[in-house]
MOPAC internal coordinates of N, CA, C and O (Angstrom, degrees):
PM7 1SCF
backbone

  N    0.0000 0     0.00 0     0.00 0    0    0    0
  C    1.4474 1     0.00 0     0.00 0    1    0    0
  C    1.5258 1   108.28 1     0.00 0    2    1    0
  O    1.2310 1   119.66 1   -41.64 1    3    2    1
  N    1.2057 1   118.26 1   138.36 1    3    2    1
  C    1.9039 1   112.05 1   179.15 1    5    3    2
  C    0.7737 1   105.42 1   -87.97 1    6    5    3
  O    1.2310 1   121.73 1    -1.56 1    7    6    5
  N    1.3168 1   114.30 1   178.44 1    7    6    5
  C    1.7572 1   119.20 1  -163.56 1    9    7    6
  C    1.4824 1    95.30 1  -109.84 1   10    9    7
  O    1.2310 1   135.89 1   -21.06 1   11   10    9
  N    1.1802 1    86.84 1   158.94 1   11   10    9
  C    2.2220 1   113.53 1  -174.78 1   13   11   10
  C    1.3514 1    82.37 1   -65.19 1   14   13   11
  O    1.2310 1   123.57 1   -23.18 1   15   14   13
  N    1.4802 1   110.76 1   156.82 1   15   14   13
  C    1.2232 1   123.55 1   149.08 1   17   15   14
  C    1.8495 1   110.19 1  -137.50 1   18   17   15
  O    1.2310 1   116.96 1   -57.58 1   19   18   17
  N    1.4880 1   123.39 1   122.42 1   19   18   17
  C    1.5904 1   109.36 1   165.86 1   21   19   18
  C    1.2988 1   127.76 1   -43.49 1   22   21   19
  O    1.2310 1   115.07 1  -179.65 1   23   22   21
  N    1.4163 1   126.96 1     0.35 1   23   22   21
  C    1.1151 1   134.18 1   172.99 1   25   23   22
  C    1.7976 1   112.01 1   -82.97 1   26   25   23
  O    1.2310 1   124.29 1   148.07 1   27   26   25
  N    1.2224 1   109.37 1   -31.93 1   27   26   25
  C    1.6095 1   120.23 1  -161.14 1   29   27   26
  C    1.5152 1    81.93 1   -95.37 1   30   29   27
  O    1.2310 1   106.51 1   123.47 1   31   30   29
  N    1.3733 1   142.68 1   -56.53 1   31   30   29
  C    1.2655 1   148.92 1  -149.48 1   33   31   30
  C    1.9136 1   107.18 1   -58.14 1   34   33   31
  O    1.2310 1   134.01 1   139.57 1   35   34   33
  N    1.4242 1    90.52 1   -40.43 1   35   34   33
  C    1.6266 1   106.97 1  -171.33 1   37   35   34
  C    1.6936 1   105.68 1   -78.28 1   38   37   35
  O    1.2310 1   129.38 1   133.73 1   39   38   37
  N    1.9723 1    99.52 1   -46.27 1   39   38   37
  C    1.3106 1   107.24 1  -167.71 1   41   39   38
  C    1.5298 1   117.36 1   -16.87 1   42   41   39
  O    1.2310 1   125.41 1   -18.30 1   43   42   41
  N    1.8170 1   107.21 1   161.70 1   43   42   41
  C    1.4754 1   109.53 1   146.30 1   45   43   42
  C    1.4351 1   132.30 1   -62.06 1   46   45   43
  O    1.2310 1   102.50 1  -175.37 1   47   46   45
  N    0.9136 1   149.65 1     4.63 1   47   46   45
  C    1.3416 1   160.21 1  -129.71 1   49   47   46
  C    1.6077 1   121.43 1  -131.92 1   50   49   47
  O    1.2310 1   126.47 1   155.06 1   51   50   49
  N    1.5256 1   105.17 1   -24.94 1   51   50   49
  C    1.4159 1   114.18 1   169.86 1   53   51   50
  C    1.6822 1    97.33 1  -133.33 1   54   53   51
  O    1.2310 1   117.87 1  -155.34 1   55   54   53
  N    1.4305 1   121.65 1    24.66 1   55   54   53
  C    1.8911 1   124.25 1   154.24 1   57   55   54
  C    1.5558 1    94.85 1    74.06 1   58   57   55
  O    1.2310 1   111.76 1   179.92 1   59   58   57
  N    1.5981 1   133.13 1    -0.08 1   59   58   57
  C    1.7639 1   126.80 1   176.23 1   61   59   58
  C    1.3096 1    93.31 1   -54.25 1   62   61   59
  O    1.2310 1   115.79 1   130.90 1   63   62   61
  N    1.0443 1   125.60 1   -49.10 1   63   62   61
  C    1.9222 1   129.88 1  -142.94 1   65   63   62
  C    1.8314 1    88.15 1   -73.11 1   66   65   63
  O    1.2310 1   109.36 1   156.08 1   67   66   65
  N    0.9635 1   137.55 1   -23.92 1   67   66   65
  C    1.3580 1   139.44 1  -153.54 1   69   67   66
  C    1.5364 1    92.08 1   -82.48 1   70   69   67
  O    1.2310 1   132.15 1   115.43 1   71   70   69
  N    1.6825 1    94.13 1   -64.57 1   71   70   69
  C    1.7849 1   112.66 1  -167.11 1   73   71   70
  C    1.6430 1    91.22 1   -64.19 1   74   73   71
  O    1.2310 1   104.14 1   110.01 1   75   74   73
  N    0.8303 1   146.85 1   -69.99 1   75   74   73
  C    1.6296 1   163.02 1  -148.84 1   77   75   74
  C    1.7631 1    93.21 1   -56.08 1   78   77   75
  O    1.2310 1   118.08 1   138.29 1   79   78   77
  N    1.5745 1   121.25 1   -41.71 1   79   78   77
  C    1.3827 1   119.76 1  -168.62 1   81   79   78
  C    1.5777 1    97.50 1   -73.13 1   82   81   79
  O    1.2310 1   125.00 1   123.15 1   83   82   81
  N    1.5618 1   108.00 1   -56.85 1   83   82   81
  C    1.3288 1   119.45 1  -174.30 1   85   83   82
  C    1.4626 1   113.39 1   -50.50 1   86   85   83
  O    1.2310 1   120.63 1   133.52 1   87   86   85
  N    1.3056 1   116.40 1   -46.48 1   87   86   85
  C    1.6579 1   104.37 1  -177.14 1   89   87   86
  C    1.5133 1    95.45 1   -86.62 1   90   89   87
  O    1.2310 1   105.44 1  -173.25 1   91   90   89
  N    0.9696 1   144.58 1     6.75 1   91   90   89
  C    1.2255 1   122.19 1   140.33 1   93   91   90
  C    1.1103 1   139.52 1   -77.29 1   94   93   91
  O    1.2310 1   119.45 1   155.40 1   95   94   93
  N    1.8223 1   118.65 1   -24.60 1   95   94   93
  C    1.0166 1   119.46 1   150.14 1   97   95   94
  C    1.9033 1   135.15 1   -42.39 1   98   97   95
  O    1.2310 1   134.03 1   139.16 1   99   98   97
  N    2.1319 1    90.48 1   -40.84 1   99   98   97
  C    1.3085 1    95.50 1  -163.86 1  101   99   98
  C    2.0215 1   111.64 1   -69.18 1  102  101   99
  O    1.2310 1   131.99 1   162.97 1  103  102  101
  N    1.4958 1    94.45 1   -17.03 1  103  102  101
  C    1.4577 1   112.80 1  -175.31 1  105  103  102
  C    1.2646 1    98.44 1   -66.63 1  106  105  103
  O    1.2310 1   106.46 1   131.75 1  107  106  105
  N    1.0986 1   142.78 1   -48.25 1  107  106  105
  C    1.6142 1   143.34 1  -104.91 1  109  107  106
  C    1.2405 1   104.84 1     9.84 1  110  109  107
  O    1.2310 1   113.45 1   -73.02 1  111  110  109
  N    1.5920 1   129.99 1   106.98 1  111  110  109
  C    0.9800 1   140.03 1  -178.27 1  113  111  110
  C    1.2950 1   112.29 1  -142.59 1  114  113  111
  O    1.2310 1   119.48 1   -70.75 1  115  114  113
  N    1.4388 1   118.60 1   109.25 1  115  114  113
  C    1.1261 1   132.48 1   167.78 1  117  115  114
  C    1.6489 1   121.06 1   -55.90 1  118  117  115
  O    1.2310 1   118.24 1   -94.78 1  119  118  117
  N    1.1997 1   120.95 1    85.22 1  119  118  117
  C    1.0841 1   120.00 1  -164.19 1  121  119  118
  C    1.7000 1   115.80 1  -138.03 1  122  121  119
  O    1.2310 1   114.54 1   -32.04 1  123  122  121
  N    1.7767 1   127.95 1   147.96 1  123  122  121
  C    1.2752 1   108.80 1   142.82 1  125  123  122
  C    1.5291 1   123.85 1  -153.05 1  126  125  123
  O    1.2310 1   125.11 1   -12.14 1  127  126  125
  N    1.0122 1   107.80 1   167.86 1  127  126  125
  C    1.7866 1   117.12 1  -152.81 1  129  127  126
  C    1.3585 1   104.04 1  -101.57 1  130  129  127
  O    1.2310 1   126.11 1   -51.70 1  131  130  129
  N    1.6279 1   105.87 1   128.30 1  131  130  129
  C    2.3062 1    98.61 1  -163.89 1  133  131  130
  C    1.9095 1    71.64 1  -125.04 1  134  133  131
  O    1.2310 1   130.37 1   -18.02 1  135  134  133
  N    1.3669 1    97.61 1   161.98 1  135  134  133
  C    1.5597 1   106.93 1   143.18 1  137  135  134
  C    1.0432 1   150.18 1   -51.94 1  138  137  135
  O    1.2310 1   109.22 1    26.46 1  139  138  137
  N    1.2223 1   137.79 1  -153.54 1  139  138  137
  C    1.4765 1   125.83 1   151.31 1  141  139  138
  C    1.7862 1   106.23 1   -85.29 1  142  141  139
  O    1.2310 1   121.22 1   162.65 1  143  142  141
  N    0.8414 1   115.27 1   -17.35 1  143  142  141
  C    1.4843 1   106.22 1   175.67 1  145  143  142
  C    1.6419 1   131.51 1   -99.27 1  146  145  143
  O    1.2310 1   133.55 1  -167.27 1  147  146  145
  N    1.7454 1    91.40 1    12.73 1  147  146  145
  C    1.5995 1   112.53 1  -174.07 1  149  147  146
  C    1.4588 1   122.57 1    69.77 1  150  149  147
  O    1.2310 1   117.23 1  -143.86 1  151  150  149
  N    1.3515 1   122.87 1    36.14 1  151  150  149
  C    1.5605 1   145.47 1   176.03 1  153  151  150
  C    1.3024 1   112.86 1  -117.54 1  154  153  151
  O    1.2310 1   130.04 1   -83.22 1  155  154  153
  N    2.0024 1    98.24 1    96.78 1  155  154  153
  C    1.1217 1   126.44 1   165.49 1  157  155  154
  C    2.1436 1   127.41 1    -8.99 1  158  157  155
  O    1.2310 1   119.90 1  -102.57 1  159  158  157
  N    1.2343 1   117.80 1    77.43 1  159  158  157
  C    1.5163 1   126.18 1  -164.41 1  161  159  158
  C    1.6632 1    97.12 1   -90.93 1  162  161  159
  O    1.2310 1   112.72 1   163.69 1  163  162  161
  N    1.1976 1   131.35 1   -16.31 1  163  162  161
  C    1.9475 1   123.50 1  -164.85 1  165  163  162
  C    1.3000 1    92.76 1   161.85 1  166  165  163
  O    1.2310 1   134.44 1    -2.87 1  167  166  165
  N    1.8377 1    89.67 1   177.13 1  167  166  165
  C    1.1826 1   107.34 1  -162.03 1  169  167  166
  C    1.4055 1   143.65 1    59.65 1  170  169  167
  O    1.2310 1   105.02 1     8.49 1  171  170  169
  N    1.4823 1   145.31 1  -171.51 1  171  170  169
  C    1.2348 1   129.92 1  -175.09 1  173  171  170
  C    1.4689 1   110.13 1   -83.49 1  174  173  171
  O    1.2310 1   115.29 1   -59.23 1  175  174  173
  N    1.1161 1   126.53 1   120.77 1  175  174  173
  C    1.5173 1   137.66 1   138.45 1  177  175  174
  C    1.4750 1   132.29 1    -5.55 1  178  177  175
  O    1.2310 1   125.52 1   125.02 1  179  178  177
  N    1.1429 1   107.01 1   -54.98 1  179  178  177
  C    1.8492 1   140.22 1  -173.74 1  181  179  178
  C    1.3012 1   100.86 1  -117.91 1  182  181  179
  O    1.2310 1   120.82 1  -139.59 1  183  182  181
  N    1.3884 1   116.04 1    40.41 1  183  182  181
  C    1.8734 1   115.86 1   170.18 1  185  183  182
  C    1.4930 1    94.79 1   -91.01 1  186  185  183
  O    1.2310 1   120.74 1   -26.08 1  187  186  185
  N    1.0789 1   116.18 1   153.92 1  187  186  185
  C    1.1800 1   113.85 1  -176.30 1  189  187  186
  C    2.3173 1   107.46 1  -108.14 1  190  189  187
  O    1.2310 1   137.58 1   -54.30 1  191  190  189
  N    1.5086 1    83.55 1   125.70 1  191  190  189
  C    1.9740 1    81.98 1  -157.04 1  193  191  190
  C    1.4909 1    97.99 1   -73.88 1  194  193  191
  O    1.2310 1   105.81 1   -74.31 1  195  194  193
  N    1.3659 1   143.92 1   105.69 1  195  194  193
  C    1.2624 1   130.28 1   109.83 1  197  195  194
  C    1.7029 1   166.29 1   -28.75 1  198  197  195
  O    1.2310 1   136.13 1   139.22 1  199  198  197
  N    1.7509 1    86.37 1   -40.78 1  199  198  197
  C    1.2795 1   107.07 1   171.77 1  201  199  198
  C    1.6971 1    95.86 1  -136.99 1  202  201  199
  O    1.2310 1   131.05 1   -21.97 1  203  202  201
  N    1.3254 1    96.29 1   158.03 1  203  202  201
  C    1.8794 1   103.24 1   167.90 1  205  203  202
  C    1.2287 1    94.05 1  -150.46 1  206  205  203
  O    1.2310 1   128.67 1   -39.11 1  207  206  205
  N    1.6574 1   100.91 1   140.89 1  207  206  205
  C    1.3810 1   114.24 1  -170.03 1  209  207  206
  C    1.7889 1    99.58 1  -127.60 1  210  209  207
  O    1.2310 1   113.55 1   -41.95 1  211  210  209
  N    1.4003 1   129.81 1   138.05 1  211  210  209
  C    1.4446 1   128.33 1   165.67 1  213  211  210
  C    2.0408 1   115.97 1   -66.47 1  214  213  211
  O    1.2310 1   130.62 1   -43.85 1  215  214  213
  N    0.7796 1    97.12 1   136.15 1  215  214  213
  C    1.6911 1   110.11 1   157.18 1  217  215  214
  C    0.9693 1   110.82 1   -97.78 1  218  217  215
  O    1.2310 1   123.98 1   -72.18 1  219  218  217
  N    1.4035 1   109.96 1   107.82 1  219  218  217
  C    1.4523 1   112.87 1  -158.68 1  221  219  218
  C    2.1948 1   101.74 1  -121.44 1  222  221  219
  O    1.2310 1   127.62 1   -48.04 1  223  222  221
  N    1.1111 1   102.93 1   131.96 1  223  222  221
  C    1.6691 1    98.83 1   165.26 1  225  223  222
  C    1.3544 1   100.74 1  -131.36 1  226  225  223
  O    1.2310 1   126.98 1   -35.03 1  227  226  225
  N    1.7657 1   104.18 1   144.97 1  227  226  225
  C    1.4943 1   116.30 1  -175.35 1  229  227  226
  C    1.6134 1   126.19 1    30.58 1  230  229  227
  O    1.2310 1   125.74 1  -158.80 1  231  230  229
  N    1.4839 1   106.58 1    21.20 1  231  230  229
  C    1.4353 1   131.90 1   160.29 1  233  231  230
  C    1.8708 1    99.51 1    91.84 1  234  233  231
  O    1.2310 1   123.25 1  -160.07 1  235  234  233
  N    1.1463 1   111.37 1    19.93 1  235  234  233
  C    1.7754 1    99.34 1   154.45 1  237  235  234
  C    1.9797 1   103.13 1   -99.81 1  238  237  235
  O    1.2310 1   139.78 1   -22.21 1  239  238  237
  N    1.2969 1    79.24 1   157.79 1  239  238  237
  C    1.7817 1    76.10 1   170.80 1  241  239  238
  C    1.2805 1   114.53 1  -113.56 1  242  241  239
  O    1.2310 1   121.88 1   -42.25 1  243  242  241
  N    1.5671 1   114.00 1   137.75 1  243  242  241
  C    1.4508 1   114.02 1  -151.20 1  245  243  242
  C    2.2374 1    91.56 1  -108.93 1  246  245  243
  O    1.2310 1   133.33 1   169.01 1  247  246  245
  N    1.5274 1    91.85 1   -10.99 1  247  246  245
  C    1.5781 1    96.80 1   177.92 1  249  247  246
  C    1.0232 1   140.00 1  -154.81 1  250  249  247
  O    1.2310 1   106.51 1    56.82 1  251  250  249
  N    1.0811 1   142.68 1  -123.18 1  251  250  249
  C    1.7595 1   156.67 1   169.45 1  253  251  250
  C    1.7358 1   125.89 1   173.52 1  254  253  251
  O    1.2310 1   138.96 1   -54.90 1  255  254  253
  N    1.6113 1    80.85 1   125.10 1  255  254  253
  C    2.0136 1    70.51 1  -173.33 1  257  255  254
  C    1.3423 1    79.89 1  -110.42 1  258  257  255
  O    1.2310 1   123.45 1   -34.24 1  259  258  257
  N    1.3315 1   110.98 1   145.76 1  259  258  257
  C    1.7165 1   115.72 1  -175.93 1  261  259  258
  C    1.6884 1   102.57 1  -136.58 1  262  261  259
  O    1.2310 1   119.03 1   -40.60 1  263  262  261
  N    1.1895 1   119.46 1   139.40 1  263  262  261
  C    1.4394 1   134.59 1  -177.46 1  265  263  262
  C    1.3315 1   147.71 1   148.95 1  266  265  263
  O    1.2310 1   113.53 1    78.83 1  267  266  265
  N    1.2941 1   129.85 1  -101.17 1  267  266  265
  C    1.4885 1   114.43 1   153.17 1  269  267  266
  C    0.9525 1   116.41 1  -112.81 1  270  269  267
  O    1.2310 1   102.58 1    18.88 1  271  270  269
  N    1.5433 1   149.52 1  -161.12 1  271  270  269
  C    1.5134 1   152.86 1  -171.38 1  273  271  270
  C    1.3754 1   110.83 1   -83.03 1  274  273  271
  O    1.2310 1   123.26 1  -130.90 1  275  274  273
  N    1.1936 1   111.36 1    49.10 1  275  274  273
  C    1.4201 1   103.59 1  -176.68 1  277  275  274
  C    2.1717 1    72.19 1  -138.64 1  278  277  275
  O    1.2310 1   122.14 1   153.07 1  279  278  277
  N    0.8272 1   113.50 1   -26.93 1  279  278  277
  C    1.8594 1   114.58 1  -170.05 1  281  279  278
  C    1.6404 1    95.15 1   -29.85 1  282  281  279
  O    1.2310 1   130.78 1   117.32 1  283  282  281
  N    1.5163 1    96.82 1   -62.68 1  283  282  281
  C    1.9808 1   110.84 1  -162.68 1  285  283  282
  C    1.9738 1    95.83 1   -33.66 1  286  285  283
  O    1.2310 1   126.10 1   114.56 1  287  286  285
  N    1.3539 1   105.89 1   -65.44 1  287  286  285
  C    1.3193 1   111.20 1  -165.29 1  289  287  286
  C    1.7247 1   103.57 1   -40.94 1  290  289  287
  O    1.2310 1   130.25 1   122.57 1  291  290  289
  N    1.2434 1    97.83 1   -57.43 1  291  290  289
  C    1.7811 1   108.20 1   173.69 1  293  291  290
  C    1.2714 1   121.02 1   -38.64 1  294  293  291
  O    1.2310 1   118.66 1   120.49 1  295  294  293
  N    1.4406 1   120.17 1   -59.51 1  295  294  293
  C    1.1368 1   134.51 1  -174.03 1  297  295  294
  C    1.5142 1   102.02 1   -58.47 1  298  297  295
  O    1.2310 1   110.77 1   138.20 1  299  298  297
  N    1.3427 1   134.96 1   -41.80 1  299  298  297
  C    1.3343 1   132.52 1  -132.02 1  301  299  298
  C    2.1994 1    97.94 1   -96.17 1  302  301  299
  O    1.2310 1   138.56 1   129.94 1  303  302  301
  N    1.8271 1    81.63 1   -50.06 1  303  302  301
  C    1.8145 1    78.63 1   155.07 1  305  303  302
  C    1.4528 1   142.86 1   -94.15 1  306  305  303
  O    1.2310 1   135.38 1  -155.68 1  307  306  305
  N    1.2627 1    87.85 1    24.32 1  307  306  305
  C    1.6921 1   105.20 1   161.95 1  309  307  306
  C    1.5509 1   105.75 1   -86.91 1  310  309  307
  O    1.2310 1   130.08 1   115.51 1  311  310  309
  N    1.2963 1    98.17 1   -64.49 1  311  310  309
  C    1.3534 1    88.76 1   162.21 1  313  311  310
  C    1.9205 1   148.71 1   -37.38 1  314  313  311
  O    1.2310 1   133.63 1   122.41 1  315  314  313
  N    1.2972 1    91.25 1   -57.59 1  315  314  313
  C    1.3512 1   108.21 1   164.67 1  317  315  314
  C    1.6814 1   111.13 1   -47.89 1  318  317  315
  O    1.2310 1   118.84 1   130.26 1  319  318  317
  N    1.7334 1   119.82 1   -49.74 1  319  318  317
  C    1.5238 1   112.36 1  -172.24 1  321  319  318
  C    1.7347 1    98.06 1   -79.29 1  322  321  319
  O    1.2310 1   114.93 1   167.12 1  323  322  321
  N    1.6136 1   127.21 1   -12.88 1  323  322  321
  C    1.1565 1   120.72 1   169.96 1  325  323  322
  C    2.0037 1   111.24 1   -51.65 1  326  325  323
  O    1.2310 1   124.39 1   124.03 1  327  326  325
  N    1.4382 1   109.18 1   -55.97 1  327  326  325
  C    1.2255 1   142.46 1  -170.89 1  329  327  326
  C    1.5146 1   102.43 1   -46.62 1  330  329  327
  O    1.2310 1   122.51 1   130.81 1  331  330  329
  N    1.3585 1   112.79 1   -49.19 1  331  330  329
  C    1.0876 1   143.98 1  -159.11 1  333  331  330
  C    1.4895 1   103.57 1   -78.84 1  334  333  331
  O    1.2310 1   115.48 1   114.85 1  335  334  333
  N    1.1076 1   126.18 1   -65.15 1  335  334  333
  C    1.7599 1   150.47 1   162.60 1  337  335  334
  C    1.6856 1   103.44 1   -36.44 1  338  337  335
  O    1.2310 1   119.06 1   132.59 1  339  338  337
  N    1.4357 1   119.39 1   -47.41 1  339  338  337
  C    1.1112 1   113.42 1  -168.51 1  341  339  338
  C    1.4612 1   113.07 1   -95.18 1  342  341  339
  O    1.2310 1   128.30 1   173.02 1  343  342  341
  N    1.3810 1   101.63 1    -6.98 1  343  342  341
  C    2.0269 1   104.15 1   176.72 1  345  343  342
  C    1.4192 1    96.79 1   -91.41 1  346  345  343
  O    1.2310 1   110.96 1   170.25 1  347  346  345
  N    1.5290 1   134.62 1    -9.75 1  347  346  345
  C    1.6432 1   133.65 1   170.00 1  349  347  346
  C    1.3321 1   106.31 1   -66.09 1  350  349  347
  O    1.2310 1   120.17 1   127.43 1  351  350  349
  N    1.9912 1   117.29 1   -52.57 1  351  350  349
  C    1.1198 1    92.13 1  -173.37 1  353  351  350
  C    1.3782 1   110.99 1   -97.63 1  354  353  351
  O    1.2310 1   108.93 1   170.00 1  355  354  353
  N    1.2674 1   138.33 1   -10.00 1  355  354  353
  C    1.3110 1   108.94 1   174.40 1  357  355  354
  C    1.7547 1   112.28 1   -72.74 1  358  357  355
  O    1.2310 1   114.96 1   169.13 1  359  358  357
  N    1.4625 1   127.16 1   -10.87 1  359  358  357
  C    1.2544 1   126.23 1   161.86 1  361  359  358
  C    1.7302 1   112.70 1   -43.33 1  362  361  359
  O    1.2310 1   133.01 1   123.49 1  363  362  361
  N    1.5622 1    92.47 1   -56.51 1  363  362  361
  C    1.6618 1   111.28 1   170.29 1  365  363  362
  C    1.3865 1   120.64 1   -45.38 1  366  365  363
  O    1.2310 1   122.17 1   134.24 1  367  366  365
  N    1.0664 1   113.45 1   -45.76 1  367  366  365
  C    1.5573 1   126.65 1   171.89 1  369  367  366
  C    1.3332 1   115.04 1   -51.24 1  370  369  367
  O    1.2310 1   125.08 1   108.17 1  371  370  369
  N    1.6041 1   107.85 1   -71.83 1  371  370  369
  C    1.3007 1    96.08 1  -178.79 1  373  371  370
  C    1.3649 1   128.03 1   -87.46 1  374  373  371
  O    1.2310 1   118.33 1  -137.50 1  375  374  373
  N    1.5701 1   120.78 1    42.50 1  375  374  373
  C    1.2066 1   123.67 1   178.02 1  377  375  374
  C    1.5572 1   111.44 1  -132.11 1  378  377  375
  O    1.2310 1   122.72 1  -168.98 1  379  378  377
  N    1.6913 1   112.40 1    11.02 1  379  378  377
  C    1.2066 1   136.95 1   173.57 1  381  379  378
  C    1.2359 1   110.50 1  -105.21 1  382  381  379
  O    1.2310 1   123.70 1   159.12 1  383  382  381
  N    1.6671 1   110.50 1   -20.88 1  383  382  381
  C    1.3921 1   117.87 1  -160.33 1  385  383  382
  C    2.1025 1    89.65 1   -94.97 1  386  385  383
  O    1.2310 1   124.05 1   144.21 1  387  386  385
  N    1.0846 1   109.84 1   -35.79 1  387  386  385
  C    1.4545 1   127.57 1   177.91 1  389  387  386
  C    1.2956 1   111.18 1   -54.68 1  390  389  387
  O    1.2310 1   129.72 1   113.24 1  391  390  389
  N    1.1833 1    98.86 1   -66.76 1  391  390  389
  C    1.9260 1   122.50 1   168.25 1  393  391  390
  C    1.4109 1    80.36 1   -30.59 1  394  393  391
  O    1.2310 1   123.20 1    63.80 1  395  394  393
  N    1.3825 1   111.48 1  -116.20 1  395  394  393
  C    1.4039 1   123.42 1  -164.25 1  397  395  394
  C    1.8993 1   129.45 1     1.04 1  398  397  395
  O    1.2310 1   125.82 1   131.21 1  399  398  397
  N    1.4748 1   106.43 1   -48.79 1  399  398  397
  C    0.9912 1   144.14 1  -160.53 1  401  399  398
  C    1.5795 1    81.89 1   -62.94 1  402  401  399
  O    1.2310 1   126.17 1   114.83 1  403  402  401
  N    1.2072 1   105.74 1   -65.17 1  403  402  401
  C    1.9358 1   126.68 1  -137.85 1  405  403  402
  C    2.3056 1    73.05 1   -94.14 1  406  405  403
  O    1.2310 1   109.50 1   156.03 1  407  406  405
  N    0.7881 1   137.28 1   -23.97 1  407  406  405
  C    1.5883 1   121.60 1   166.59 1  409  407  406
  C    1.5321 1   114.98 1   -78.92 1  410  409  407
  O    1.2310 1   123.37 1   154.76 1  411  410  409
  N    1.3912 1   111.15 1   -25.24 1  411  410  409
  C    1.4549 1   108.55 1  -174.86 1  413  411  410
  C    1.5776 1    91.21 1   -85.52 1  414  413  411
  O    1.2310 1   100.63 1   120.69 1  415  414  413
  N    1.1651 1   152.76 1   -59.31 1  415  414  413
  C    1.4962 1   168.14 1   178.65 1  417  415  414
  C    1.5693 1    93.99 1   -20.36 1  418  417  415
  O    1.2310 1   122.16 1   113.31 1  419  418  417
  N    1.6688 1   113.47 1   -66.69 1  419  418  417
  C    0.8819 1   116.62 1   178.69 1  421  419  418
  C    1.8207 1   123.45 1   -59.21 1  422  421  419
  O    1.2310 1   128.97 1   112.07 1  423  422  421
  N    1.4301 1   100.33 1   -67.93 1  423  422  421
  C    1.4357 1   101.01 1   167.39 1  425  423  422
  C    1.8210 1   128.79 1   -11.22 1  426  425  423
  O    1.2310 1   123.24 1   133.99 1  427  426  425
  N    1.7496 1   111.40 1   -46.01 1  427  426  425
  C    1.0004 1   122.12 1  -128.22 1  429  427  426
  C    2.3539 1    65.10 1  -116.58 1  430  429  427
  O    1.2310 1   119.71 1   125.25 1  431  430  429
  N    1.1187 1   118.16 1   -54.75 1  431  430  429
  C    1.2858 1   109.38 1   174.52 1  433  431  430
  C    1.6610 1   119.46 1   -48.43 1  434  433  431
  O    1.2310 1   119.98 1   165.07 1  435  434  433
  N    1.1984 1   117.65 1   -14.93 1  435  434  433
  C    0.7917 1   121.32 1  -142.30 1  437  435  434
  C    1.8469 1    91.97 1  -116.17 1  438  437  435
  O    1.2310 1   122.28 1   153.46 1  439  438  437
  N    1.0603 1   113.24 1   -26.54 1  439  438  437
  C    1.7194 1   115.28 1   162.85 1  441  439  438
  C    1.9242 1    96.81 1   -94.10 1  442  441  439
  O    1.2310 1   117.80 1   176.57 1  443  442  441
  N    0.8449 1   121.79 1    -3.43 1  443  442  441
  C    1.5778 1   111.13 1   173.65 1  445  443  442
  C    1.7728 1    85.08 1   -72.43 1  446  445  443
  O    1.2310 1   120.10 1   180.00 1  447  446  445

């Protein structure tokens, strides 16, 4: 399985980055979103950091929402769609792993 990245979580590609801009808009929240290696992913640039909060899954941190007191809230459903992202694919996982199962079953009925 590959590993999460806060970069993929936010991306355009699964429509977060859309919702994620908008409720930041709806906040006005001076805010912005780095990686784990502190490389600028959203939000404002020139926010000015007060607070920094981790994006954290299964206790590594995959980020940083940095800005004013509104970050925590940010941070916390970043997390949550992290949480969220990773119960898809291991769902995925084990329903490939099933698949498989139920093709070999057959395969093997199928020279009987």
């Amino acid at each position: 399985m590959s590993k999460l990245s806060l970069k993929n979580i936010i991306g355009k590609k699964n429509g977060n980055s859309s919702m994620l801009q908008s409720f930041l808009d709806q906040l006005k929240a001076e805010i912005r979103i780095e990686d784990a290696e502190e490389n600028f992913l959203s939000g404002d640039k020139e926010a000015l950091i007060n607070h920094s909060h981790p994006v954290l899954l299964d206790d590594e941190i995959l980020g940083w929402v940095k800005g004013d007191d509104k970050a925590s809230a940010i941070a916390t459903l970043l997390s949550l769609l992290a949480q969220k992202d990773l119960e898809k694919k291991k769902l995925g996982s084990e329903v490939l792993a099933l698949y498989q199962e139920v093709n070999m079953v057959f395969n093997f009925s199928d020279k009987l």
